[in-house]
PyMOL Python script that loads the backbone (N, CA, C, O; Angstrom):
from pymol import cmd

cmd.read_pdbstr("""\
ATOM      1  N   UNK A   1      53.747 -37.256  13.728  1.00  0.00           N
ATOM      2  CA  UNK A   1      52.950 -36.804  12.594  1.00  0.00           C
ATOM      3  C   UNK A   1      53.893 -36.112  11.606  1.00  0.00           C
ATOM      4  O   UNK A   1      54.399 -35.101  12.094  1.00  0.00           O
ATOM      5  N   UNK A   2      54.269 -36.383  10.340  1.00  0.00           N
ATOM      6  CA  UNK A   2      54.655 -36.344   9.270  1.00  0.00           C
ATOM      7  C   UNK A   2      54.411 -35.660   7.937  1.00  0.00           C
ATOM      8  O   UNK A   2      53.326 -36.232   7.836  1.00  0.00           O
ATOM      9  N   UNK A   3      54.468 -34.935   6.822  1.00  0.00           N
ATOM     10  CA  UNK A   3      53.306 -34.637   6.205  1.00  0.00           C
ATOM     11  C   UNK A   3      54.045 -35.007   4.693  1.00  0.00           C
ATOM     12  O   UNK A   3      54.869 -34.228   4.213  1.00  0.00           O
ATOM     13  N   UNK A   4      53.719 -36.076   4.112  1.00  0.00           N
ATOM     14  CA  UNK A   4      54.075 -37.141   2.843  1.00  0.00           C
ATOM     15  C   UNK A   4      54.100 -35.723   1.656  1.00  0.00           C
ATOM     16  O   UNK A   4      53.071 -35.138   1.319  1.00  0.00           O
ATOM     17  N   UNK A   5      55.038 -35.481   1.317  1.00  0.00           N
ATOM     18  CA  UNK A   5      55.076 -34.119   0.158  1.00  0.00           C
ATOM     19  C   UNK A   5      54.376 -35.326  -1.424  1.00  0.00           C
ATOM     20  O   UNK A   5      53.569 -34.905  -2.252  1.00  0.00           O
ATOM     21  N   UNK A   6      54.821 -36.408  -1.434  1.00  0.00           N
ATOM     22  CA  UNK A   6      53.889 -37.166  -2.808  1.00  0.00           C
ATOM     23  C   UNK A   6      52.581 -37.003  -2.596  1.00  0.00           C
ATOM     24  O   UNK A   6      51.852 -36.321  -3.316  1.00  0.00           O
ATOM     25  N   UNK A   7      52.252 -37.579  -1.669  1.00  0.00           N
ATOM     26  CA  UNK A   7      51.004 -37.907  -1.369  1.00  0.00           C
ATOM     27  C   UNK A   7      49.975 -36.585  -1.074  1.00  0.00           C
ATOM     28  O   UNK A   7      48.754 -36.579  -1.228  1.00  0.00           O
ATOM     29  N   UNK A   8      50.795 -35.520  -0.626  1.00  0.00           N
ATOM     30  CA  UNK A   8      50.417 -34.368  -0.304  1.00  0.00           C
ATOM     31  C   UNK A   8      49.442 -33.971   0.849  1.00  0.00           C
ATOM     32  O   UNK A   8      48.727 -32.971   0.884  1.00  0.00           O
ATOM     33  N   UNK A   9      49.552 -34.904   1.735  1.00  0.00           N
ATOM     34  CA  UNK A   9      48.778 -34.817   3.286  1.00  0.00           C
ATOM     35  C   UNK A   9      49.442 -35.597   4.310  1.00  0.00           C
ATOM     36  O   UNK A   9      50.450 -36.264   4.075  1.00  0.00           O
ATOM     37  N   UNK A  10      48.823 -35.510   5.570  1.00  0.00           N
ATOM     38  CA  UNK A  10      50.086 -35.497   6.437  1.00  0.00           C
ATOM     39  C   UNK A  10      49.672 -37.328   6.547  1.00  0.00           C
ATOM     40  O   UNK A  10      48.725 -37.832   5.944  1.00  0.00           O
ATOM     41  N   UNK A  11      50.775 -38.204   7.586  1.00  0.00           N
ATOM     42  CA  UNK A  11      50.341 -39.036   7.547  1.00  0.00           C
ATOM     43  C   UNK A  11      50.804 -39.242   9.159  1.00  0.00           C
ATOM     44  O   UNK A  11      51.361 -38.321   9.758  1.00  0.00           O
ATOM     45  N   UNK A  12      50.528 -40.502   9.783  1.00  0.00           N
ATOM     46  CA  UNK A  12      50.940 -40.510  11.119  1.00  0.00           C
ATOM     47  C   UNK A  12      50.625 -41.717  11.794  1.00  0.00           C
ATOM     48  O   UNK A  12      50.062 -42.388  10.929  1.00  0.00           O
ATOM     49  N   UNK A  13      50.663 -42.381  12.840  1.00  0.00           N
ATOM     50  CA  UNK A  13      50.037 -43.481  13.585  1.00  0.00           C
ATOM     51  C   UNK A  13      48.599 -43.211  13.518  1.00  0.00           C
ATOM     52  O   UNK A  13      48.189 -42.106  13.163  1.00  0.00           O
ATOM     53  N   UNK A  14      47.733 -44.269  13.877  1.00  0.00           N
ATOM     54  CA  UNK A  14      46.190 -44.699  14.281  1.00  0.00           C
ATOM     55  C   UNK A  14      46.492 -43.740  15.293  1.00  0.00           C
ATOM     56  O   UNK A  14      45.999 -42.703  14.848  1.00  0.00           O
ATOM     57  N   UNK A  15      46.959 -43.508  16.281  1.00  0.00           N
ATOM     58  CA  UNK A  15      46.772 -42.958  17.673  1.00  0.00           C
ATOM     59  C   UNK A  15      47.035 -41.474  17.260  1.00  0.00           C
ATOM     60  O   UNK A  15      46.169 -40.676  17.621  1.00  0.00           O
ATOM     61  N   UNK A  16      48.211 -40.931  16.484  1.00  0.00           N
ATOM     62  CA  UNK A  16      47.966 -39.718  16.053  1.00  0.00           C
ATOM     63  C   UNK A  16      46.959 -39.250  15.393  1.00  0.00           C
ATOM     64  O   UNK A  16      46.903 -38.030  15.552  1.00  0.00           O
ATOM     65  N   UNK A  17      46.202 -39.613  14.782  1.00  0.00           N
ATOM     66  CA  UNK A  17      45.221 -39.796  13.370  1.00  0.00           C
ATOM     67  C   UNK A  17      44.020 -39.339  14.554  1.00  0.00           C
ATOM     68  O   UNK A  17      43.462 -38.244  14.484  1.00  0.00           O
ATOM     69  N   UNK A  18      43.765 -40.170  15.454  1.00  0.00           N
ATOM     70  CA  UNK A  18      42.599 -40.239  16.585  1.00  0.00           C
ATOM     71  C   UNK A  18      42.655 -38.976  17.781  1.00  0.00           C
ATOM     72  O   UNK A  18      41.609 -38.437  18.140  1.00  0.00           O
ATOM     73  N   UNK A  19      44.039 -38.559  18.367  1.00  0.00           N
ATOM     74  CA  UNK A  19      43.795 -37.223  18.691  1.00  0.00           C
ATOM     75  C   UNK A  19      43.674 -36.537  17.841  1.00  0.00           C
ATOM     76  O   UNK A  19      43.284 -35.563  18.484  1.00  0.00           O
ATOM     77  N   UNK A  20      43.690 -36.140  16.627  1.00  0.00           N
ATOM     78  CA  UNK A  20      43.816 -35.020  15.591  1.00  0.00           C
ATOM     79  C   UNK A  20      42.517 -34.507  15.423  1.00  0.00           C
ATOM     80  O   UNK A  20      42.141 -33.338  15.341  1.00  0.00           O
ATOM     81  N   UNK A  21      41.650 -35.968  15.370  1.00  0.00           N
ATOM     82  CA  UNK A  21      39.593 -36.163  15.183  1.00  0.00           C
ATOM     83  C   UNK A  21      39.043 -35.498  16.446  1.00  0.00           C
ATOM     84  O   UNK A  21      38.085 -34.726  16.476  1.00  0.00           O
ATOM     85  N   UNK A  22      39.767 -35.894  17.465  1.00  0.00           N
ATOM     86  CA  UNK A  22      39.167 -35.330  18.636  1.00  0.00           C
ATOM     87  C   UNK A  22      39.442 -34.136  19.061  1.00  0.00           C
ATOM     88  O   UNK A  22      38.599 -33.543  19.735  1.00  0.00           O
ATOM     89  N   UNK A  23      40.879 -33.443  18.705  1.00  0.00           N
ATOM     90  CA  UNK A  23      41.069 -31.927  18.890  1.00  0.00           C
ATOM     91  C   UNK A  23      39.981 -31.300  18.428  1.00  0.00           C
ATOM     92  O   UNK A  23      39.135 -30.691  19.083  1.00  0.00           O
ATOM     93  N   UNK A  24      40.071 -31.585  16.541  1.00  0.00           N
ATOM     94  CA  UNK A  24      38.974 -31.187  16.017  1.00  0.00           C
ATOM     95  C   UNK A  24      37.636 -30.981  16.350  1.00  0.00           C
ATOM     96  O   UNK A  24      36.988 -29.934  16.334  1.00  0.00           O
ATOM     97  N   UNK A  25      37.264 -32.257  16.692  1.00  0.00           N
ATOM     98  CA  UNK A  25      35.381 -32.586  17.316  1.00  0.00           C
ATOM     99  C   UNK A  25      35.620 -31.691  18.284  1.00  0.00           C
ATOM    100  O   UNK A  25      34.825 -30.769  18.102  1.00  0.00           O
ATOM    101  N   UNK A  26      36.486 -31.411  19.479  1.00  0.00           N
ATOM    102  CA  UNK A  26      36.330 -30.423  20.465  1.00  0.00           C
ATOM    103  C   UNK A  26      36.274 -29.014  20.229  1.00  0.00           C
ATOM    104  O   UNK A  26      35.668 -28.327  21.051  1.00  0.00           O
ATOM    105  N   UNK A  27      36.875 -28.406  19.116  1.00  0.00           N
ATOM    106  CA  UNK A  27      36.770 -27.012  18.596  1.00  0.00           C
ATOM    107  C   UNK A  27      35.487 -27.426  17.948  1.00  0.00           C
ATOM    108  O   UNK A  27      34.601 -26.865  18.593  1.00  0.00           O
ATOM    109  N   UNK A  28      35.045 -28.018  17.146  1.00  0.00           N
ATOM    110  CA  UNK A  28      33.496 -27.820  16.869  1.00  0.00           C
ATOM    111  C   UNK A  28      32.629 -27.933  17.878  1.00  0.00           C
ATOM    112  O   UNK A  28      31.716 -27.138  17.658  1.00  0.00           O
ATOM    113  N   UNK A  29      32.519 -28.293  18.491  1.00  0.00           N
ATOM    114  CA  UNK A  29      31.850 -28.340  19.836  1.00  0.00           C
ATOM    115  C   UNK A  29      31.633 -27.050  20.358  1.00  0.00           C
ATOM    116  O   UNK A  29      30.595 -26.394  20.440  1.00  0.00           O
ATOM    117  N   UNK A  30      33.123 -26.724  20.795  1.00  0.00           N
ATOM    118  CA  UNK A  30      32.942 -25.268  21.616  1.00  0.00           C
ATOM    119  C   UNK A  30      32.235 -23.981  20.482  1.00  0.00           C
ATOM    120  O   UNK A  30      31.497 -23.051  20.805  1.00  0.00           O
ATOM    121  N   UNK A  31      32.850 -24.387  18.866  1.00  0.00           N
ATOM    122  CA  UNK A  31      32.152 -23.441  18.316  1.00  0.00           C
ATOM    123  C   UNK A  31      30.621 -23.509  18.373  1.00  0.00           C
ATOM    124  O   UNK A  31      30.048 -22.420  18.326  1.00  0.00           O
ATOM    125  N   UNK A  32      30.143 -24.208  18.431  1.00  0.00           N
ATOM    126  CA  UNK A  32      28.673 -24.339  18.343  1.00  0.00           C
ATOM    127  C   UNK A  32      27.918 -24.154  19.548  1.00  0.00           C
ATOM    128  O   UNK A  32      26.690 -24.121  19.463  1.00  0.00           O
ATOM    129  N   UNK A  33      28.716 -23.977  21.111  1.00  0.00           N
ATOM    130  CA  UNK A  33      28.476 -23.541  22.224  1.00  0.00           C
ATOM    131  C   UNK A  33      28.331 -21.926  22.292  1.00  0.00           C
ATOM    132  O   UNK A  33      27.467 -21.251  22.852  1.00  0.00           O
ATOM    133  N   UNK A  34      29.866 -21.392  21.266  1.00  0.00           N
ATOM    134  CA  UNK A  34      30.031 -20.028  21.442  1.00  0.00           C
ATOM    135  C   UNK A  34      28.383 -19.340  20.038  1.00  0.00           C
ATOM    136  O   UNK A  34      27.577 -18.410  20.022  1.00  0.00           O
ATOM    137  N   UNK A  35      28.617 -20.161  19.424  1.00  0.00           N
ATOM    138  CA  UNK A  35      27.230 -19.827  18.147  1.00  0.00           C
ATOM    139  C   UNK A  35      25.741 -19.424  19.285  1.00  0.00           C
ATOM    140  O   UNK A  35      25.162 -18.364  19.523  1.00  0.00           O
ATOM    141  N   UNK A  36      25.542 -20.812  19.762  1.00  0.00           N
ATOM    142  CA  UNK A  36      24.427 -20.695  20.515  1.00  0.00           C
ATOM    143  C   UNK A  36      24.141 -19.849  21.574  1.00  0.00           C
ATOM    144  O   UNK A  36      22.959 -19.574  21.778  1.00  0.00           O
ATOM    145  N   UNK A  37      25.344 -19.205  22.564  1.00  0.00           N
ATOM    146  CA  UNK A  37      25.419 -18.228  23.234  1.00  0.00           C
ATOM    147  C   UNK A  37      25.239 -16.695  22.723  1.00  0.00           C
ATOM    148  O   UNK A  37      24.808 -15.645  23.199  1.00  0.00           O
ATOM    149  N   UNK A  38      25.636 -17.008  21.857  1.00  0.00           N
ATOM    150  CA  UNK A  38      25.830 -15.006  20.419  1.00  0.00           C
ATOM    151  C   UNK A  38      24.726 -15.106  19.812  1.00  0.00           C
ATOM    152  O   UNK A  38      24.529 -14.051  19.209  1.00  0.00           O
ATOM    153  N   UNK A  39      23.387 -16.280  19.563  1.00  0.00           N
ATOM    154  CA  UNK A  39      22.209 -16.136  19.164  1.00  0.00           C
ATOM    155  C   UNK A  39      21.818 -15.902  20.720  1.00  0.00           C
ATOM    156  O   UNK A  39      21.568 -14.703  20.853  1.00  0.00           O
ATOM    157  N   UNK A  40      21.717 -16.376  21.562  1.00  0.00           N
ATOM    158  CA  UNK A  40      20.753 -16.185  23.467  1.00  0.00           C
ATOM    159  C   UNK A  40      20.896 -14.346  23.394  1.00  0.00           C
ATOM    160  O   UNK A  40      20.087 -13.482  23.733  1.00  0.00           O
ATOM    161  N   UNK A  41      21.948 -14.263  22.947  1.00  0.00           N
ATOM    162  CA  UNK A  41      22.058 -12.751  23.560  1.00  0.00           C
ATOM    163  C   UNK A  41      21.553 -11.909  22.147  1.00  0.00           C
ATOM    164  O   UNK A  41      21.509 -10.681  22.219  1.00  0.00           O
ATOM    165  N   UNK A  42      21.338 -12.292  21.423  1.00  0.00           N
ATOM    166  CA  UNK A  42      20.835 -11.617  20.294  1.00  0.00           C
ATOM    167  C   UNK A  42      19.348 -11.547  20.479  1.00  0.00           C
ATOM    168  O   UNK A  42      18.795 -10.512  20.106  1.00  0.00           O
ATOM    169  N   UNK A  43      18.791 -12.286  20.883  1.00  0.00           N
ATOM    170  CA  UNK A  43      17.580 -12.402  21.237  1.00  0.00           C
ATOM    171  C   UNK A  43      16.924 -11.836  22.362  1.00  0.00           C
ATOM    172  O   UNK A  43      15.780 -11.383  22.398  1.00  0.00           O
ATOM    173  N   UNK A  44      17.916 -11.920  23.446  1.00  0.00           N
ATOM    174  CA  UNK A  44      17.812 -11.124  24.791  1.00  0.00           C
ATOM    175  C   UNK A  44      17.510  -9.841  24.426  1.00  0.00           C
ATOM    176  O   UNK A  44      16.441  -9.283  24.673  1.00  0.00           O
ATOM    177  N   UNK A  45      18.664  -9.252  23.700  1.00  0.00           N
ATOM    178  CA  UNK A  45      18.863  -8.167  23.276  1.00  0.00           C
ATOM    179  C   UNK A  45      17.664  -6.994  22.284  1.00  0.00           C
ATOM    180  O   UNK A  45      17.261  -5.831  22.260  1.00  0.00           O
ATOM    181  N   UNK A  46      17.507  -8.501  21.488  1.00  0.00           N
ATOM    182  CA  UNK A  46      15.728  -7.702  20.381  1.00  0.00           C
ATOM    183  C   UNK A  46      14.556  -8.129  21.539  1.00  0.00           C
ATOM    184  O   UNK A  46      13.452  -7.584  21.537  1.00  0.00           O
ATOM    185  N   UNK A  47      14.792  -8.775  22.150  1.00  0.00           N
ATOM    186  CA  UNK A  47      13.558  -8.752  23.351  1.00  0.00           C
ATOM    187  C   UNK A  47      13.788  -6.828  24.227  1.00  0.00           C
ATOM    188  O   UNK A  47      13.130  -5.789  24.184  1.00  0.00           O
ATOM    189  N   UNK A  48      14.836  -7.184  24.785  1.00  0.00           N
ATOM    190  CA  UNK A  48      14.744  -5.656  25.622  1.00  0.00           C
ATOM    191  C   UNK A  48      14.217  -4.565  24.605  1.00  0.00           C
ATOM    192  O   UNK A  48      13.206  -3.897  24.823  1.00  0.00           O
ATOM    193  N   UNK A  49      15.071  -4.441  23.374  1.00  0.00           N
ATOM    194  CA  UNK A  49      14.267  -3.332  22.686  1.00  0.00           C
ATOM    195  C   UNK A  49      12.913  -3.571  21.903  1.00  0.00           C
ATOM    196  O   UNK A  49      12.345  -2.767  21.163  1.00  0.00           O
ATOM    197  N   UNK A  50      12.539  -4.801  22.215  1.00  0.00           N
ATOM    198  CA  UNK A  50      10.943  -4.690  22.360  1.00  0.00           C
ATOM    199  C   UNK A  50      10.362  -4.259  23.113  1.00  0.00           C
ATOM    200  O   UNK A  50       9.328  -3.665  22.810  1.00  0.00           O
ATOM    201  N   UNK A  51      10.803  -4.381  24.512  1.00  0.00           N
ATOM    202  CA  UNK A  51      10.070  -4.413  25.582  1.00  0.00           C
ATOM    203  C   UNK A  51      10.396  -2.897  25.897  1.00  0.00           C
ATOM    204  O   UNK A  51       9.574  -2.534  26.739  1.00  0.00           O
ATOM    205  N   UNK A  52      11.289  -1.820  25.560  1.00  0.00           N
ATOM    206  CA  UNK A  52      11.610  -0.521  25.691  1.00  0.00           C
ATOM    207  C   UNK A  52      10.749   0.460  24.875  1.00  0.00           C
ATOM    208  O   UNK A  52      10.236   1.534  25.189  1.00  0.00           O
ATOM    209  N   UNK A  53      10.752  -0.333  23.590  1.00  0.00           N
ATOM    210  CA  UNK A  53       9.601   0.557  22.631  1.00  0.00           C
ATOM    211  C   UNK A  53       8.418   0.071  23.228  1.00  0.00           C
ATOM    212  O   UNK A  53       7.864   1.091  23.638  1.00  0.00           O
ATOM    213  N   UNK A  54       7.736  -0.868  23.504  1.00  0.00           N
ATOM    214  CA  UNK A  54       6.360  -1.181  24.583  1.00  0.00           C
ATOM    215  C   UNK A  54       6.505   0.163  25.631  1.00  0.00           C
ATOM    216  O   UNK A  54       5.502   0.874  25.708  1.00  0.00           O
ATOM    217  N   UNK A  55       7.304   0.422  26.174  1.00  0.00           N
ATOM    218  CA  UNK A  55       7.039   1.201  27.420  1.00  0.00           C
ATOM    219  C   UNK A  55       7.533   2.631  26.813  1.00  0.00           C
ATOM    220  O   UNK A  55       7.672   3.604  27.554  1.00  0.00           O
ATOM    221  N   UNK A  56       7.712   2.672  25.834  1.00  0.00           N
ATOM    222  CA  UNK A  56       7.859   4.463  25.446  1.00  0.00           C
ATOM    223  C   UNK A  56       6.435   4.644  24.767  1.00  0.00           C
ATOM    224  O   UNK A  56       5.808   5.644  25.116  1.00  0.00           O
ATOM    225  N   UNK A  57       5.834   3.772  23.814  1.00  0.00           N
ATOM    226  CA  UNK A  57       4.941   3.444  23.531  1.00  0.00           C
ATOM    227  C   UNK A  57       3.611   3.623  24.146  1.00  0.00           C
ATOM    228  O   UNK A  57       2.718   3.894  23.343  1.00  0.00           O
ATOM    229  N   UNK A  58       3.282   3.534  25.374  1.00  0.00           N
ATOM    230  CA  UNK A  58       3.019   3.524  26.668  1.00  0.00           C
ATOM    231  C   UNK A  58       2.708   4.679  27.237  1.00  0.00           C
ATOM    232  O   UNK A  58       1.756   5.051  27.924  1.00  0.00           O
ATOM    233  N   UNK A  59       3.755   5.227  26.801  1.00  0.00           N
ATOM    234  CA  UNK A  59       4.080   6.818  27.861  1.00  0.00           C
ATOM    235  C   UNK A  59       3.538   7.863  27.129  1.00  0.00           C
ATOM    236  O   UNK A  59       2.993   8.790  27.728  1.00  0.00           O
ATOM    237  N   UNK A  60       3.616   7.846  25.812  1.00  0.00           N
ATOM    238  CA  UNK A  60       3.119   8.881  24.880  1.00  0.00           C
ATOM    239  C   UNK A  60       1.546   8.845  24.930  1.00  0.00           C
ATOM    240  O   UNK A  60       0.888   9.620  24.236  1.00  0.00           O
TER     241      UNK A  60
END
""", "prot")
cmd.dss("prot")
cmd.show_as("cartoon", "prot")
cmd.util.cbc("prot")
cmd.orient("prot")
């Protein structure tokens, strides 16, 4: 992999070109694993302090 200073982007074989797509697709992937995990717990999280003000709520 090469990077053409005219042309001003890199250039390389079909086979370089094709891991480069797939490194990529794999970091989007995991980002959208780590996204969906940091919303679960965000939610977990406004659930418990729902469910904490319910039970102070409760007590008074």
């Amino acid at each position: 992999m090469t990077y053409d200073i005219k042309r001003k982007r890199v250039v390389g074989t079909a086979k370089e070109k094709i891991e480069r797509l797939e490194k990529t697709s794999e970091a989007a992937r995991e980002a959208l694993v780590l996204e969906r995990r940091l919303r679960e717990v965000k939610t977990a999280r406004l659930r418990l302090a729902r469910l904490q003000a319910e039970e102070q709520g409760k007590r008074r």
